[in-house]
C-alpha positions in Angstrom: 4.4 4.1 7.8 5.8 3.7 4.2 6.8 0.2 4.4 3.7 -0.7 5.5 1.8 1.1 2.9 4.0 -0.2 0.8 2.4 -3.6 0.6 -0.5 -2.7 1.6 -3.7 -2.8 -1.1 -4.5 0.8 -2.5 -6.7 3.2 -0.3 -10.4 4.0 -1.5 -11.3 7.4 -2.9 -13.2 8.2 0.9 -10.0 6.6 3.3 -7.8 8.5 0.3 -9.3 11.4 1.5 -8.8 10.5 5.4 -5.1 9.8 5.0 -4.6 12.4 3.0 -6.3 15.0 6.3 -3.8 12.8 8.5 -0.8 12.4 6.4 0.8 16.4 6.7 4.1 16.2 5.1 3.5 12.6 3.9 0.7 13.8 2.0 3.1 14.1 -1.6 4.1 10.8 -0.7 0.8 9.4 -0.6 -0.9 11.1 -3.6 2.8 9.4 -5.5 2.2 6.4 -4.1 -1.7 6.1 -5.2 -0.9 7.5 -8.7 1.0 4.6 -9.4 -1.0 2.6 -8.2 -4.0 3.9 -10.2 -1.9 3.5 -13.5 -1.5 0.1 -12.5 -4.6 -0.8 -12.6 -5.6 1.1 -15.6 -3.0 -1.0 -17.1 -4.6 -3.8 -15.9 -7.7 -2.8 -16.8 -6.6 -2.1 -20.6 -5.1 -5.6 -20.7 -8.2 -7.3 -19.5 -10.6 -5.5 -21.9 -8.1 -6.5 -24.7 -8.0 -10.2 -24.2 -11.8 -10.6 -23.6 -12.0 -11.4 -27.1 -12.3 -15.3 -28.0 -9.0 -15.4 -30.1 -7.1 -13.9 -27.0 -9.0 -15.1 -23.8 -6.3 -17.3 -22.9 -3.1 -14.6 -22.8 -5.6 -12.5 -19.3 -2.8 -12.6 -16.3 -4.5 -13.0 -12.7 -4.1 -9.1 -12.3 -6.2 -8.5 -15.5 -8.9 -10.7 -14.5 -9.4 -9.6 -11.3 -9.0 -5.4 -12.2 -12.5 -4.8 -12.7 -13.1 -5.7 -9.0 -10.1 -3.8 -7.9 -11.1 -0.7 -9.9 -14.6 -0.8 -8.3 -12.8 -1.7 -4.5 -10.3 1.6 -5.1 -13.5 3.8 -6.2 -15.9 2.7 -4.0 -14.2 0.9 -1.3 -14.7 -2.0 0.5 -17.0 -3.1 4.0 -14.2 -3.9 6.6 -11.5 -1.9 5.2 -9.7 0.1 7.8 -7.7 3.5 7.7 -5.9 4.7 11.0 -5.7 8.4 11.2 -5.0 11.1 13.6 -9.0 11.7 13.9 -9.9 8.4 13.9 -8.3 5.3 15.6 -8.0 2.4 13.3 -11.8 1.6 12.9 -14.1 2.3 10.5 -15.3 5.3 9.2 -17.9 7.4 10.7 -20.7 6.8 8.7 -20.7 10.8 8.6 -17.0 10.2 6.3 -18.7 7.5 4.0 -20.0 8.9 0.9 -23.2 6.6 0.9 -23.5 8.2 5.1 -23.8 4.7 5.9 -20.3 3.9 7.1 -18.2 1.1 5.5 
């Protein structure tokens, strides 16, 4: 459970809302958990915008350069990515649980 979310990378805004249906008392937990990890990556994302300039190109860590993609995987989600719920059995989403309706 925990553990395993843990280290795990951050859920999409549609599995966010899966896990969130499934998770019953874990749900705090979860909505902690993906807080943080959203200020993370704004962080990130601040960091990268501010060393895009010339004179500071050279300071962007390997989290900053890669946030942009990360920011659009956590909104958007990603093909092949996988939620296990009580609902739903470790695969995909239903294409009727995707936003676009055409599954991941």
């Amino acid at each position: 459970g925990r553990q395993r979310y843990e280290t795990s990378a951050p859920l999409c805004l549609v599995h966010l809302r899966a896990a969130l249906a499934a998770a019953g008392n874990g749900a705090g937990y979860l909505l902690q958990e993906q807080v943080q990890r959203l200020e993370e990556l704004s962080e990130d994302l601040r960091g990268y915008a501010l060393k895009r300039d010339a004179l500071r190109r050279g300071l962007t860590t390997s989290e900053e350069e890669n946030a942009w993609r990360r920011a659009l995987v956590q909104l958007a989600g990603e093909r092949g990515t996988y939620v296990p719920n009580a609902n739903h059995r470790g695969g995909p989403l239903p294409a009727s649980e995707n936003q676009d309706g055409q599954g991941p």
